[in-house]
C-alpha positions as CSV (number, residue, x, y, z in Angstrom):
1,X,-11.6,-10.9,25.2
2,X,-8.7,-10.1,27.8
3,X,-7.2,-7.8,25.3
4,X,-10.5,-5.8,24.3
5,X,-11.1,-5.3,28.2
6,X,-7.5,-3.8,28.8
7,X,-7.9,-1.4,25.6
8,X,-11.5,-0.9,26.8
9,X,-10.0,-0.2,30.5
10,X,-7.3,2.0,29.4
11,X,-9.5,4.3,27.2
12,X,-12.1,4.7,30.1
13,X,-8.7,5.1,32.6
14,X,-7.2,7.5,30.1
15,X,-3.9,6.1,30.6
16,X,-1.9,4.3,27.5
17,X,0.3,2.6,30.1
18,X,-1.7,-0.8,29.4
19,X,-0.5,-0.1,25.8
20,X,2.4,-1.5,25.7
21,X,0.5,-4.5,27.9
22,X,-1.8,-5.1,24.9
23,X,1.0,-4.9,22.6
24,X,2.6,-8.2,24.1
25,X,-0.8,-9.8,24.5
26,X,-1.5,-8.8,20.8
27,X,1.6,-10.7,19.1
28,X,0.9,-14.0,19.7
29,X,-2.6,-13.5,18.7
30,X,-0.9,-11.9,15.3
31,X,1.8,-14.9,14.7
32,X,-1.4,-17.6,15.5
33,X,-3.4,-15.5,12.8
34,X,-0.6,-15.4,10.4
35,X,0.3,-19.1,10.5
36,X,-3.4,-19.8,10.1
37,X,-3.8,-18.2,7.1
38,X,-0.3,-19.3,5.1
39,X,-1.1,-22.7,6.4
40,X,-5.0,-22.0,4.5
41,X,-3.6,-20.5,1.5
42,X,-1.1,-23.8,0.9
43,X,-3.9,-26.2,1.5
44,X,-5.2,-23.9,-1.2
45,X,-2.7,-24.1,-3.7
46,X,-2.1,-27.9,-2.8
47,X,-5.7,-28.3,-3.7
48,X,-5.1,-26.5,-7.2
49,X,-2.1,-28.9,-7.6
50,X,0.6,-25.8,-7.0
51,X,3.2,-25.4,-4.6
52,X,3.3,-23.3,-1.6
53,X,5.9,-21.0,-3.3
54,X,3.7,-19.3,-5.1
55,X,2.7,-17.4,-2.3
56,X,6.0,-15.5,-2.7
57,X,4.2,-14.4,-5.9
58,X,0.9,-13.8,-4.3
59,X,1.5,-12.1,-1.1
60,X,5.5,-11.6,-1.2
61,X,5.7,-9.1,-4.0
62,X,3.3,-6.6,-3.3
63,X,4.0,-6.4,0.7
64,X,7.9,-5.3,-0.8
65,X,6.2,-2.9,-3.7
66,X,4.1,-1.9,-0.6
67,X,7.2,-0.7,1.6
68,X,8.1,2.4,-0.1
69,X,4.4,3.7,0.5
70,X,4.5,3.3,4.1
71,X,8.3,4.8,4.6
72,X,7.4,7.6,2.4
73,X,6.8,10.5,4.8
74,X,4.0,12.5,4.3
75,X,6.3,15.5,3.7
76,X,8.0,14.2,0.9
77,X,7.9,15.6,-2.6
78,X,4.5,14.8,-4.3
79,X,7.0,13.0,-7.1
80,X,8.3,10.6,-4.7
81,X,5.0,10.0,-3.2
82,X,3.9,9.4,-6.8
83,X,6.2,6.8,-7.1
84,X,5.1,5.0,-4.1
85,X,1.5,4.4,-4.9
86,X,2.6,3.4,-8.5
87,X,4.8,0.3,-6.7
88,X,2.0,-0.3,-4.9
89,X,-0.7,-0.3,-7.3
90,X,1.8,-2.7,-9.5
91,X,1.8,-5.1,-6.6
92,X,-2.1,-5.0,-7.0
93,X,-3.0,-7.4,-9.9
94,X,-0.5,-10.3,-8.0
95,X,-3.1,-9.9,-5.2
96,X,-6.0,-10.1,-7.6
97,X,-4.5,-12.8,-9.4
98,X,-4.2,-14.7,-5.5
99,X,-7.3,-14.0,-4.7
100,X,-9.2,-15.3,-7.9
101,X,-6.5,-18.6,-7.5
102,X,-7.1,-19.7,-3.9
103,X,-10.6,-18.1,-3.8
104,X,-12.8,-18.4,-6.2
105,X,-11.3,-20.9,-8.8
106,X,-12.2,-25.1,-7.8
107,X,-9.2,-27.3,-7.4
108,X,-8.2,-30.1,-8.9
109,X,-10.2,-33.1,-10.1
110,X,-8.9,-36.1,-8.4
111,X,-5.5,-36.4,-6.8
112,X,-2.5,-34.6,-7.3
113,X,1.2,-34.7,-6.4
114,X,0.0,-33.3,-3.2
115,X,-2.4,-35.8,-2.5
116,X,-6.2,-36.7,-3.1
117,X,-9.2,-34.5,-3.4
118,X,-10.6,-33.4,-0.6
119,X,-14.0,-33.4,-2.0
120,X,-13.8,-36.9,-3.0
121,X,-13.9,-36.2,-6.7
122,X,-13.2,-38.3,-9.2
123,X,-11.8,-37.0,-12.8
124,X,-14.3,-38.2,-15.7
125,X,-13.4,-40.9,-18.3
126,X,-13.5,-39.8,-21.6
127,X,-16.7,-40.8,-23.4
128,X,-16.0,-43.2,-26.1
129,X,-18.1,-42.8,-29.4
């Protein structure tokens, strides 16, 4: 709220000096929001019965296939821009993938190496005929 009525203030104002102001009051709200949401995404994978490091898979690799889009000036030769949005959109099926593993597929029945199912879930017994 403090932050939304400094950039509200400085609009109305028409002065950026509070930018720089809402910049520092803006990065620990970022690093809080951050650690929430690896913090989320492990639980996650816990809950699917695999480790954290697959986040390195799902959000590591296309943030660095990502990079040379955003450092590619808009200037540059339409081949090199090319090549930019191809990294990126290689990057984009590891996204996919992370989002159809920590948000739409259940986790594990029963516990795991990670510990016991949050939903309380027991796996079924075979049925004996």
């Amino acid at each position: 709220l403090l932050v939304g009525l400094i950039f509200v203030s400085a609009v109305v104002a028409k002065e950026l000096t509070a930018v720089p102001l809402l910049v520092l009051l803006g990065i620990p709200v970022w690093v809080a929001l951050l650690v929430a949401v690896f913090a989320n995404a492990t639980r996650r994978l816990h809950d699917r019965a695999k480790s954290a490091w697959w986040l390195l898979l799902f959000y590591g690799v296309p943030t660095v296939l990502n990079i040379p889009l955003e450092l590619t000036p808009e200037a540059a030769p339409d081949e090199a821009q090319a090549f930019a949005v191809l990294l990126t959109a290689v990057g984009l099926p590891f996204s996919i993938w992370g989002l159809v593993e920590m948000g739409f597929l259940s986790g594990m029945l029963g516990p795991n190496r990670f510990g016991d199912d949050p939903l309380g879930r027991l796996p079924q017994e075979p049925a004996v005929a």
